[in-house]
C-alpha positions as CSV (number, residue, x, y, z in Angstrom):
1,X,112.8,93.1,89.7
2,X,115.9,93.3,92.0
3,X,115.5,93.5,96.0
4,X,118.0,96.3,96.4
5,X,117.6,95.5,100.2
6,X,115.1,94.8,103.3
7,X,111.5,94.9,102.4
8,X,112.5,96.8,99.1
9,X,112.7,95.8,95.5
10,X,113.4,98.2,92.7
11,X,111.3,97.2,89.7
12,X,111.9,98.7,85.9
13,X,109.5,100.1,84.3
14,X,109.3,101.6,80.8
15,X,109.4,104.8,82.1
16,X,111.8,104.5,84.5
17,X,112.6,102.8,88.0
18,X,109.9,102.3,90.2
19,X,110.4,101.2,93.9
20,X,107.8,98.5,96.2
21,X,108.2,98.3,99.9
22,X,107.1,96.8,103.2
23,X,106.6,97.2,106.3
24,X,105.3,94.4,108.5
25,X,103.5,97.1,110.8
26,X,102.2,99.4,107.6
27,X,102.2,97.4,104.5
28,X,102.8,98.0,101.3
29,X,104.4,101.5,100.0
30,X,104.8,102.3,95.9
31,X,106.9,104.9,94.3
32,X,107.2,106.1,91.0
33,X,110.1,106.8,88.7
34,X,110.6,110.6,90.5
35,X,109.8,109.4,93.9
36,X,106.5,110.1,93.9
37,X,103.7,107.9,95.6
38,X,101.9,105.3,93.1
39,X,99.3,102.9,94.2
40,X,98.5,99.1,92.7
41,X,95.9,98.6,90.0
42,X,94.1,95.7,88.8
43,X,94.8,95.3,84.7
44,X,92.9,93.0,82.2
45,X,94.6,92.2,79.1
46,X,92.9,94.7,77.3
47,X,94.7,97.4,79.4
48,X,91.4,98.5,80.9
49,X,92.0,99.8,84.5
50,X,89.5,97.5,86.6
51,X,90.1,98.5,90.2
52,X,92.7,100.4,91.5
53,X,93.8,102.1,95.1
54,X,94.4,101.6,99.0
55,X,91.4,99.0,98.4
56,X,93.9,96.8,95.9
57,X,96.5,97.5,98.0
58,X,95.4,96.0,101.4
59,X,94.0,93.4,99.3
60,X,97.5,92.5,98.0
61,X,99.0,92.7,100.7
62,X,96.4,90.6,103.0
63,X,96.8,87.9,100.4
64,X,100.4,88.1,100.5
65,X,100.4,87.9,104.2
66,X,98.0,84.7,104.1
67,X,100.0,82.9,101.8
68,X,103.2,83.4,103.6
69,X,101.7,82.0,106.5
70,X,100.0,78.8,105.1
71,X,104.2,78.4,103.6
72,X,105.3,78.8,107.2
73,X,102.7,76.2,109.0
74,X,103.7,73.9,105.8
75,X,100.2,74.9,103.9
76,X,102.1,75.8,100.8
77,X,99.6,74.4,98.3
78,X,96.9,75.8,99.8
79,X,95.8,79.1,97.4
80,X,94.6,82.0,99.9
81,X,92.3,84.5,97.8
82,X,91.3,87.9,99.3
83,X,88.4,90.6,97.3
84,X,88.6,93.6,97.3
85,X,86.7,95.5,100.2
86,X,86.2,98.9,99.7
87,X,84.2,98.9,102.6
88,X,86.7,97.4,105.2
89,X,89.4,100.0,105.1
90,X,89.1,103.8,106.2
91,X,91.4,106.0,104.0
């Protein structure tokens, strides 16, 4: 992974370079190798695709959020863990 600048980091992939941004105000935003949209997914070790979608995403990205926080009021140890709701968000 290399941050290639604010918000942005440029991941390689096998297939190419992919691209994972933020924006405090919208979230997360994935792109493919050509530029195209691509969207998280949950893996087991098997390779079995177990959830995937806006769902994962906002469920990322709300854990990501919550942990940040507890860092920044000095709750770094504290683990923040967030399900999957694929009832909570309209797509």
């Amino acid at each position: 992974m290399t941050l290639i600048g604010p918000g942005v980091t440029e991941v390689v992939t096998a297939s190419g370079k992919c691209e994972v941004s933020a924006v405090s105000h919208k979230g997360l935003a994935l792109k493919g190798p050509s530029g195209e949209p691509a969207t998280l997914a949950i893996v087991d070790a098997q390779g079995n695709i177990l959830d995937m979608g806006c769902d994962v995403e906002h469920a990322v990205w709300d854990t990501s959020i919550g942990s940040y926080r507890n860092f920044l009021r000095g709750r770094g140890a504290l683990r923040v863990v967030t399900p999957v709701d694929h009832q909570k968000f309209d797509h």
